[in-house]
N, C-alpha and C positions, 0 to 999 in steps of 0.2 A: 333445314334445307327448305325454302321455297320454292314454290311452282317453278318459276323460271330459273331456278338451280339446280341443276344435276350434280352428278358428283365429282368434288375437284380434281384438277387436276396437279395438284402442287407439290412435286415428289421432294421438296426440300419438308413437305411438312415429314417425311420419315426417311432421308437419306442424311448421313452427311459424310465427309469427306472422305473419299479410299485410301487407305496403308498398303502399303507393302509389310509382307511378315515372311522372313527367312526363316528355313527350318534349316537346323544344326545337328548333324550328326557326331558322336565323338567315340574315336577310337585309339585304338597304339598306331595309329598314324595319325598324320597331318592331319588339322581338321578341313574338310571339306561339305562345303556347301548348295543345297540340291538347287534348282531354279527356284526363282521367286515366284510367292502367290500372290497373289492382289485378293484384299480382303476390304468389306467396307460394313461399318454398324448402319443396322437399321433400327429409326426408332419406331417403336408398335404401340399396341393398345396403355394406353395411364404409362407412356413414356419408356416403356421398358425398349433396352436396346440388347439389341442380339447380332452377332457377327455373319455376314455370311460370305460365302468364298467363289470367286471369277472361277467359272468352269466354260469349252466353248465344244456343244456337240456338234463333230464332222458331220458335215452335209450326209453322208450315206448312214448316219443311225440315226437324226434325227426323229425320224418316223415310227423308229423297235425302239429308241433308248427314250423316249420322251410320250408325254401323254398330257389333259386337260386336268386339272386340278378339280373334283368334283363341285369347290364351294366359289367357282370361276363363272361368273353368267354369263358371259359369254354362248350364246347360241349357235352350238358348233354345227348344227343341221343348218345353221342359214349361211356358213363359208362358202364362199365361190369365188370365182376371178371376178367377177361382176363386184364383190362385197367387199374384196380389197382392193380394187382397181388402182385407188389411192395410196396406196403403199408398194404394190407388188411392182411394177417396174423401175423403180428406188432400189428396190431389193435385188433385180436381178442386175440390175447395175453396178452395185458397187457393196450388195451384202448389208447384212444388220448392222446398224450405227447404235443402234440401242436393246440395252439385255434386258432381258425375260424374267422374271422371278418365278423361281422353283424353290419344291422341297425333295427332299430324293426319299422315297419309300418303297421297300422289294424290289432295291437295283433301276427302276424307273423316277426319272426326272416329272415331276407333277407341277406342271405350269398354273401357277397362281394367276399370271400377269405374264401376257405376250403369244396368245394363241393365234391373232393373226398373224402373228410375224411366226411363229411355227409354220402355220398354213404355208405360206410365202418360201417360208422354206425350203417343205417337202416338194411344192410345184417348181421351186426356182433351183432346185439342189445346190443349196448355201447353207452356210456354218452357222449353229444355233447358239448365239455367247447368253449364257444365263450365269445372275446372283441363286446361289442357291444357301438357303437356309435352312437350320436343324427343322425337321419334323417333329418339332414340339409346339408347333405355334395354337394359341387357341382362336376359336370364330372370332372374335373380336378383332385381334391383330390381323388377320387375311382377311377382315373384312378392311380393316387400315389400310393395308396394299394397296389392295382394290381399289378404293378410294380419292389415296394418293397416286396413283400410277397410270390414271388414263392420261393419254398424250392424244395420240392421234385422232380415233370416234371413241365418242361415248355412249355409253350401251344404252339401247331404244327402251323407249314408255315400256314394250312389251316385257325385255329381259329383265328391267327393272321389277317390274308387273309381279312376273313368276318370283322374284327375292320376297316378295310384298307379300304372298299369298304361301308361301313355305312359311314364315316369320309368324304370319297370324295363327297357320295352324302349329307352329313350336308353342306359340305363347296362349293359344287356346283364346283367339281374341273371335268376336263374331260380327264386328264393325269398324270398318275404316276409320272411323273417330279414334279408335283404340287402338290402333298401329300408328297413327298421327301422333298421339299424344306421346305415346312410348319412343317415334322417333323423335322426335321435337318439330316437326314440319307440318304444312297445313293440311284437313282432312280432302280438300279439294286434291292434293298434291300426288296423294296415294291413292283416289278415287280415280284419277286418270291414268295413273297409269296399271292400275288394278283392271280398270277395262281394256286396256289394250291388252293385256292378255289372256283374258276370258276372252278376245276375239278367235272365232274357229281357226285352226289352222288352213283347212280348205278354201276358204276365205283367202286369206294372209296370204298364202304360199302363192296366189296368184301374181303378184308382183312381183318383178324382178328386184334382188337387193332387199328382201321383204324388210329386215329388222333395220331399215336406212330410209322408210319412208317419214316422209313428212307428220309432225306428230299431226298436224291437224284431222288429218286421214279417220284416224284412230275413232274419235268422235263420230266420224260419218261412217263407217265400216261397221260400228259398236249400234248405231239406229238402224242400218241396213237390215243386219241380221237381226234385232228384237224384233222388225216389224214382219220378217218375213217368218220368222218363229209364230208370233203373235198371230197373224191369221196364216199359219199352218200351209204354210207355200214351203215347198223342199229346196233349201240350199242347195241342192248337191245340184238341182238345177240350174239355180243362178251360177253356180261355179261352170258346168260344163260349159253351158253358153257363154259367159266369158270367156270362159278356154278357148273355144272353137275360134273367137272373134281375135285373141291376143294374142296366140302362139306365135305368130310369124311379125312380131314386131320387131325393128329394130333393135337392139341393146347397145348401143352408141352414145346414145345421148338417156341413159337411167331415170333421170328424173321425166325428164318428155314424156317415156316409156311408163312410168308409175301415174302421169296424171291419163294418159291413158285411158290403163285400166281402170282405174278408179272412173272414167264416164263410161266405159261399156260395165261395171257394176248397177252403176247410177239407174242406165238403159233395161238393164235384165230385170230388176227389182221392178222399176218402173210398170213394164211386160208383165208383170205380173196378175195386174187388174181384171188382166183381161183372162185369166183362170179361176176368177175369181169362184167358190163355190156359190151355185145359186143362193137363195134369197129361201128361207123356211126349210134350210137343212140345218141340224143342229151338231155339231160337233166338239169330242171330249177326247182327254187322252185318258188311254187308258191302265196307264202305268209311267212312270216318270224317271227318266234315265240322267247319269249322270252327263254322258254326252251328247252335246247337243242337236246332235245330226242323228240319234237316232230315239225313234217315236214310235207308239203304238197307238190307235185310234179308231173309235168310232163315231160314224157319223148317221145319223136319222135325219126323217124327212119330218117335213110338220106332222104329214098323217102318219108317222110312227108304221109305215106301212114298209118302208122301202131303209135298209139297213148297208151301211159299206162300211168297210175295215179295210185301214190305212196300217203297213208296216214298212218302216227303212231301216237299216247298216242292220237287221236280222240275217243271222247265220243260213246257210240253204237246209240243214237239218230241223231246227226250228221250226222252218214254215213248212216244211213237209209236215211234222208233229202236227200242227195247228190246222191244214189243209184233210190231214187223217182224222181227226178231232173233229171237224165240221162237216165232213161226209160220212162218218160216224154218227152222226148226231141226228143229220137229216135222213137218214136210212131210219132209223125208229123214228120218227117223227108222224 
């Protein structure tokens, strides 16, 4: 898979043609015949084919009888009207044209493939037709699905991202060269979109349609935040101020609305400078978290005379502890 290749979309590479399969009862009467099912082989991982059977969840259990398949990237925190816009009034028009693949496990349908049109669903109260297949498949094959089965969007740099960084930590890899080679695609290919989703959420979620933005974003959102990590400027600030600046835009026109944002990011970062900490303070952290939004720090003056201590996302019990601990401290002093 190259850069400029995502993942296909070519569901002949594991469908092929549907049967009908009558089931036969036989007794001391007549033989009689129940309704027909509609069955169709899928082909999966090193060709192996496995059957699975037309089922169609009524619009009112869609929501109790049906759930997200956990090995599905799909980012089901970034569903909205806004994220299917594209699809949902199709849907409430005239209903799903195209099924779902599931596995059915502890009486629940687990969507492999078709969590938007789920979504679509439960907002548009329409009937869920899904393939569903034995719950024996291994990663390999549902990753096949997956694969083969995107039609409508195909899942952002981000969601890809998070596949990319689950994978490295199964396979114990510690450089993107090493997932590149192991998929077969380039180390650039997995570098980008491995940063997209190291990008903060807080960040991210400022967009409207976040996992739909333009990939080039990703790049600029990924230097944003290093630089304001790097000389220790608080996101959560550049986030608020955006907020305050974005809330009341439009959502009409989505992408308008994403380059937006993306210039009052540009602006806040910018803003920045001018916080900048003096000249002859010297500043360290003082412990290193794994999320990026929260820090502990100290900072000194040149004359080593004049001491502050920086903390963020700390708990209120913490920094009482810490606050006791240092008036503590200076009482015997």
């Amino acid at each position: 898979m190259s850069d400029g290749q995502e993942i296909g979309n070519d569901k002949s590479l594991y469908l092929s043609s549907p049967k009908r399969t009558g089931v036969v009862h036989q007794s001391g009467l007549a033989n009689l015949k129940t309704a027909t099912r509609v069955k169709k082989l899928f082909t999966l991982h090193n060709n192996r084919k496995v059957e699975a059977e037309h089922i169609t969840i009524p619009a009112a259990d869609v929501q109790t009888q049906t759930a997200v398949h956990p090995m599905n990237p799909r980012n089901q925190e970034a569903l909205s009207v806004n994220a299917v816009r594209d699809i949902l009034l199709q849907i409430e028009a005239r209903g799903i044209d195209t099924e779902g693949v599931a596995v059915k496990r502890a009486g629940k349908y687990l969507l492999i493939e078709g969590s938007r049109r789920r979504f679509c669903c439960i907002k548009a109260s329409k009937d869920l037709p899904l393939w569903v297949l034995p719950d024996e498949l291994t990663p390999e094959d549902i990753q096949s699905i997956i694969s083969a089965a995107q039609t409508s969007r195909r899942f952002s740099y981000r969601e890809i991202g998070f596949q990319y960084i689950q994978k490295m930590k199964e396979m114990s890899f510690t450089k993107n060269e090493e997932l590149a080679i192991y998929l077969g695609t380039s180390h650039v290919s997995v570098s980008k979109r491995i940063q997209a989703a190291q990008i903060s959420e807080s960040l991210i979620t400022l967009f409207p349609d976040y996992e739909a933005i333009p990939n080039a974003f990703y790049n600029q959102l990924a230097r944003f935040q290093k630089y304001v990590e790097r000389n220790l400027f608080s996101l959560d600030d550049v986030v608020e101020q955006v907020k305050s600046e974005t809330n009341d835009l439009p959502t009409d026109d989505i992408a308008d609305t994403q380059k937006k944002v993306l210039k009052s990011i540009i602006k806040a970062v910018e803003q920045l400078d001018e916080n900048r900490p003096k000249k002859g303070w010297e500043t360290r952290e003082l412990v290193t978290f794994d999320n990026k939004d929260k820090y502990a720090r100290i900072s000194k003056s040149a004359s080593g005379r004049k001491v502050k201590f920086e903390f963020n996302r700390m708990s209120n019990d913490l920094i009482k502890e810490i606050e006791a601990f240092i008036a503590d401290k200076l009482k015997n002093d």
